[in-house]
C-alpha positions in Angstrom: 0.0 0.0 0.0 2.6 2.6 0.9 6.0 2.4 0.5 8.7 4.9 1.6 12.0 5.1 0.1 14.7 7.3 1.6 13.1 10.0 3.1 13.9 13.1 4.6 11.5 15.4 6.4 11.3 18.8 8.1 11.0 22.2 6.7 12.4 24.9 5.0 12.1 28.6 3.9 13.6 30.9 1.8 16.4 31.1 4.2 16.8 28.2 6.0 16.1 23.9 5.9 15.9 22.2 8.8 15.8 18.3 8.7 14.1 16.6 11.4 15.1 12.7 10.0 16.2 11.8 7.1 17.0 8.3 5.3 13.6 6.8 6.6 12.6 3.6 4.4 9.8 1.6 5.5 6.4 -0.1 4.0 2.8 -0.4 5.4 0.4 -3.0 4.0 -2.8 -2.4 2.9 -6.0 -2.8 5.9 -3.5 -1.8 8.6 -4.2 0.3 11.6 -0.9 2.5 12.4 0.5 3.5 15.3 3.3 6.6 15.5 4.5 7.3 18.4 7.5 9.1 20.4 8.1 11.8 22.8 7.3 15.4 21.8 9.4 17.0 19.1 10.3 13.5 17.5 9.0 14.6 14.5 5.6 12.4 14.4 3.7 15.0 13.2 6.3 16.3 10.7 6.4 12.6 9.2 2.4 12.1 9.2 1.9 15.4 7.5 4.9 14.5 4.9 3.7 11.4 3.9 0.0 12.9 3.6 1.1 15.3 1.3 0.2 18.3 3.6 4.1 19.7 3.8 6.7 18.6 1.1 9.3 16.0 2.0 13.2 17.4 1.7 14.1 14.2 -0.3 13.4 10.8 -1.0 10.0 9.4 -2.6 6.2 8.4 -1.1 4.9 5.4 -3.3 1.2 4.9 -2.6 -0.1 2.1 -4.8 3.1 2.2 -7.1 1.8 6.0 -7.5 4.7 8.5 -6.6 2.6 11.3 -4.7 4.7 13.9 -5.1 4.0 13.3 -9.1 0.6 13.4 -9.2 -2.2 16.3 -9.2 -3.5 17.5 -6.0 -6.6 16.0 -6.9 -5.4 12.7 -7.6 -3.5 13.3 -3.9 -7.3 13.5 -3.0 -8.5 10.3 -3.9 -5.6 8.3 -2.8 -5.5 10.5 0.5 -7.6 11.4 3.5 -6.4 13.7 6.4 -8.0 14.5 9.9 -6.1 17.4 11.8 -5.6 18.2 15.3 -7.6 21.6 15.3 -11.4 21.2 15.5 -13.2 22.8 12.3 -15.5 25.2 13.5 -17.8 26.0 10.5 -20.5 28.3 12.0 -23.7 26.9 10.1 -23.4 23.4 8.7 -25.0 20.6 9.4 -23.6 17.6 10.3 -24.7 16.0 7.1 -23.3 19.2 5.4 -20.2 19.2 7.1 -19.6 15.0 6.3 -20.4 15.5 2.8 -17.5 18.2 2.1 -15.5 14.8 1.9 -17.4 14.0 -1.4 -16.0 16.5 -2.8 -13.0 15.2 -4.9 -15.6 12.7 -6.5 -18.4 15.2 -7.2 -18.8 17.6 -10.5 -17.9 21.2 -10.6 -21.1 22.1 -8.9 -20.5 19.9 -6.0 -23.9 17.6 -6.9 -24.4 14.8 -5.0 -25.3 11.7 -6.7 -27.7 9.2 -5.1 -24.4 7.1 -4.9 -22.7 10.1 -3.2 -25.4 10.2 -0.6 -25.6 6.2 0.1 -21.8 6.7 0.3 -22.6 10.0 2.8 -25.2 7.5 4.8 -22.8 4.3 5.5 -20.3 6.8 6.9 -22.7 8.4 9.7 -23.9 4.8 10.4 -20.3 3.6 10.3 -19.5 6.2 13.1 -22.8 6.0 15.4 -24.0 9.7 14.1 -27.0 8.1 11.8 -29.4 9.8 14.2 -27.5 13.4 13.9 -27.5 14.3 10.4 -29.4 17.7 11.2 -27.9 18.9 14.2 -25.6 21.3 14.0 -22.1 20.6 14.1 -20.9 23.8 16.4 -23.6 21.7 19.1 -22.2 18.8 19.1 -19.3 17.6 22.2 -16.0 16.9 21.3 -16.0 13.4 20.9 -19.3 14.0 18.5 -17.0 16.5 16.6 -14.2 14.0 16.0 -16.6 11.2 15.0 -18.0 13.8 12.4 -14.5 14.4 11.1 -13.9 10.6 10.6 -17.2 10.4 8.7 -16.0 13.1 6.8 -12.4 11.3 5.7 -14.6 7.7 5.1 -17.0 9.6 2.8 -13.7 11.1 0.6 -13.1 7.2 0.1 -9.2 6.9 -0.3 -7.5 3.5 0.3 -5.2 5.4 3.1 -6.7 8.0 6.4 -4.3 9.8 8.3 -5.4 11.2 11.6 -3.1 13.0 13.8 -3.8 13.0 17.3 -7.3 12.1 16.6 -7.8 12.0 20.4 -6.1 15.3 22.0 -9.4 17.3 23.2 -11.2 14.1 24.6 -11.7 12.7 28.0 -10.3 9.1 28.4 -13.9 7.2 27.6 -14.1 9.4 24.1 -10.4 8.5 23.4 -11.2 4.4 23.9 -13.8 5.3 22.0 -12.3 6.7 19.0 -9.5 4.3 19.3 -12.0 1.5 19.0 -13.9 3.2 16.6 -10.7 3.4 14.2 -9.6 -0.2 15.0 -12.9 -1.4 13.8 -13.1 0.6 10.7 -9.9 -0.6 9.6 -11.1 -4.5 9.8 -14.9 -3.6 8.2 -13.2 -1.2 5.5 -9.7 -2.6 4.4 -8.2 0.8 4.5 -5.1 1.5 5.9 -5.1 3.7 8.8 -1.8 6.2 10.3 -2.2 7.7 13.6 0.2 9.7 15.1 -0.7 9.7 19.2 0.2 10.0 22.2 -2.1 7.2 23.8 0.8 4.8 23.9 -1.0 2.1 26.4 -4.3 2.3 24.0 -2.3 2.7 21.1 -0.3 -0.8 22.0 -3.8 -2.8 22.4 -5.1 -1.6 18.8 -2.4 -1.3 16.5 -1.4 -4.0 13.8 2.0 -2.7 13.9 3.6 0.6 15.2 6.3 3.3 13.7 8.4 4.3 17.1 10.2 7.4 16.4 13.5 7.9 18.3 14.0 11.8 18.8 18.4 11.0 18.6 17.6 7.9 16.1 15.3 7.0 13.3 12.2 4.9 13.8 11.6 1.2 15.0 9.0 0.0 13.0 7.0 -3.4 14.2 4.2 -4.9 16.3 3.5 -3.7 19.7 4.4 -7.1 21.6 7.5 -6.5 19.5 8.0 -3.3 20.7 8.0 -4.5 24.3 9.8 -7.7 23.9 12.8 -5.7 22.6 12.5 -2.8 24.8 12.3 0.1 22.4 9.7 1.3 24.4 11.2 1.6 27.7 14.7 2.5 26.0 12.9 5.9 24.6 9.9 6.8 27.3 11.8 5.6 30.7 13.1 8.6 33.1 14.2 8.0 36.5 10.4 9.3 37.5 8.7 7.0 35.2 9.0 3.3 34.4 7.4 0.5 31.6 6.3 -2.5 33.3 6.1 -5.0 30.8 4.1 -7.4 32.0 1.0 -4.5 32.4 1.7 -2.7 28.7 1.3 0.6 30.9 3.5 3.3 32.4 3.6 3.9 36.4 5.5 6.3 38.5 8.7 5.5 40.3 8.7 6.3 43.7 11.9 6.6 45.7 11.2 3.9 48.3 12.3 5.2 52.3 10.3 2.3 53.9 9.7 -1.3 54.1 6.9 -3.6 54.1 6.2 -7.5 53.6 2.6 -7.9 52.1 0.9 -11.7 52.5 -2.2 -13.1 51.1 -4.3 -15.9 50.3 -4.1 -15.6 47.2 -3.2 -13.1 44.6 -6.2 -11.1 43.7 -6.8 -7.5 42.9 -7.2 -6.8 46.7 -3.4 -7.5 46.5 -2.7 -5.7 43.4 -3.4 -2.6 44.7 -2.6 -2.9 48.4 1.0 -3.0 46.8 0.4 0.0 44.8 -1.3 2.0 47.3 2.2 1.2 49.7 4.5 1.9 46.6 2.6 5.3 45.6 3.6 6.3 49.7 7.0 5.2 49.3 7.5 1.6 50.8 9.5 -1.1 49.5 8.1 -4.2 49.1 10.4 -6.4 51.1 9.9 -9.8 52.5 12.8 -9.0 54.7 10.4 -5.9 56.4 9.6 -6.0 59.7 6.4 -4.2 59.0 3.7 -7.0 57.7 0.7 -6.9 56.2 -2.0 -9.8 55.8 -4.7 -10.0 53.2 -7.7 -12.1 53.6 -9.2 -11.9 50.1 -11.9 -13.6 50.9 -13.0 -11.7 53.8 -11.8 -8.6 52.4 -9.7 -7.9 55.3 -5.8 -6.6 56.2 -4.2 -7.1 59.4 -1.3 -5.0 60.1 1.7 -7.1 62.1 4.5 -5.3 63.5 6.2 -4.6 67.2 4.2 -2.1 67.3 0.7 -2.8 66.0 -1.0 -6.3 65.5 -5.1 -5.2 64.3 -7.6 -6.1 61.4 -8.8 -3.5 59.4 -12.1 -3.8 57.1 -10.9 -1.3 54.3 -7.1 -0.6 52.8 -8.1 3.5 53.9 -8.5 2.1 57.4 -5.1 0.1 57.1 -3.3 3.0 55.9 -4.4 5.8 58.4 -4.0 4.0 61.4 -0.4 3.1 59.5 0.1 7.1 59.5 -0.6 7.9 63.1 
């Protein structure tokens, strides 16, 4: 599907060109949900808006399809190409069926006509994204995640074999970016199109990605599947600090606390009661130590901790109970 041969990307001006990586060479098959990510100023968004054909590249060549895109007519770009930015589009007085069939527009006649095809095409989109039921509305009313989902509908209707989003998720509250994750994962398998996503949801991005471009702010780019990712440890080699830490056994990123105490957790089993009666002692500094003096005792199925120490021995009904008593 796309297939990138030596590239080099940045900018430039009259006076000056400033390369943010160059000699990047990889290929992304066709019905596959992309991932980019990397810490800020790795030059993600540079790259996505390179090979979209938003900025020009400072060398190399984009293949999409065997076609070279920076050869072709901006309205050929168009129908190989879809692009949803950042920045909400705030157009005061469209619809939200006005504002989704803008995407037709490549495909329709000088006038802008839609075709009965055109609007069947304009129809499966806002069912595709949940917004069947909103065609009317306007689109200034509509919440953030609505707005997004409005957008997508708008890149599906332009109907290119390739959609890149970038940051598809910045203005929305953690159930709206699952949702839109989801929402893109499951387009890609119904559709076939391939998908690029440049984002900083690294833990969703991980459980939705076929495979994932890693961009290296001193390197180039790691490019393979998330388990991959992990196995090798490009991940924690390029996001750990001494404040935060990978665990790879959890695909997520936790803070690293600087332990000044010690304490010895046992239980009957290892259940979520455990899970995060260690965290809660971790996030307030302790150790866990089976060398502590300090010990605590969970009893999962009564849903109870007893504190054992030389200076405590007492069951506790909640962890908040545990840990107050633990303060005074």
């Amino acid at each position: 599907m796309i297939q990138v041969k030596d590239l080099n990307i940045g900018y430039k001006n009259n006076k000056e060109r400033k390369i943010v990586k160059h000699g990047l060479s990889f290929s992304i098959n066709e019905g596959e949900l992309i991932c980019l990510l990397g810490p800020n100023g790795c030059g993600k968004s540079t790259l996505l808006k390179t090979l979209s054909g938003l900025i020009p590249s400072l060398g190399g060549e984009i293949f999409i399809h065997k076609l070279n895109t920076q050869n072709i007519h901006i309205k050929e770009q168009a129908k190989l190409i879809s692009l949803v930015l950042t920045d909400q589009i705030n157009y005061s007085d469209l619809s939200v069926y006005e504002m989704v069939s803008m995407g037709r527009n490549p495909h329709t006649n000088f006038l802008g006509s839609l075709s009965e095809v055109d609007r069947t095409i304009i129809h499966n989109a806002l069912n595709s994204v949940n917004l069947s039921n909103f065609a009317e509305r306007s689109y200034l009313s509509l919440s953030d995640g609505e707005k997004q989902r409005v957008l997508i509908a708008k890149a599906l209707v332009q109907d290119t074999p390739v959609i890149f989003l970038d940051e598809p998720t910045a203005h929305l509250d953690l159930p709206n970016r699952v949702e839109i994750m989801l929402l893109l994962h499951n387009l890609c398998l119904s559709t076939g199109k391939t998908i690029i996503i440049s984002t900083h949801e690294l833990e969703l991005a991980l459980q939705i990605a076929h495979r994932v471009i890693l961009m290296d702010k001193e390197n180039g780019i790691y490019i393979g599947i998330p388990e991959e990712m992990i196995i090798n440890k490009n991940l924690q080699r390029i996001f750990e600090t001494t404040s935060v830490q990978f665990n790879p056994f959890t695909g997520s990123f936790e803070m690293h606390h600087n332990p000044t105490k010690t304490v010895n957790i046992l239980s009957q089993g290892e259940g979520y009661y455990t899970y995060w009666t260690k965290r809660a002692f971790m996030r307030l500094g302790y150790e866990i130590s089976s060398e502590s003096e300090l010990t605590v005792i969970i009893n999962e199925r009564q849903k109870s901790w007893t504190i054992d120490s030389k200076e405590i021995s007492e069951e506790f009904q909640s962890l908040s109970e545990l840990l107050t008593s633990l303060h005074k």
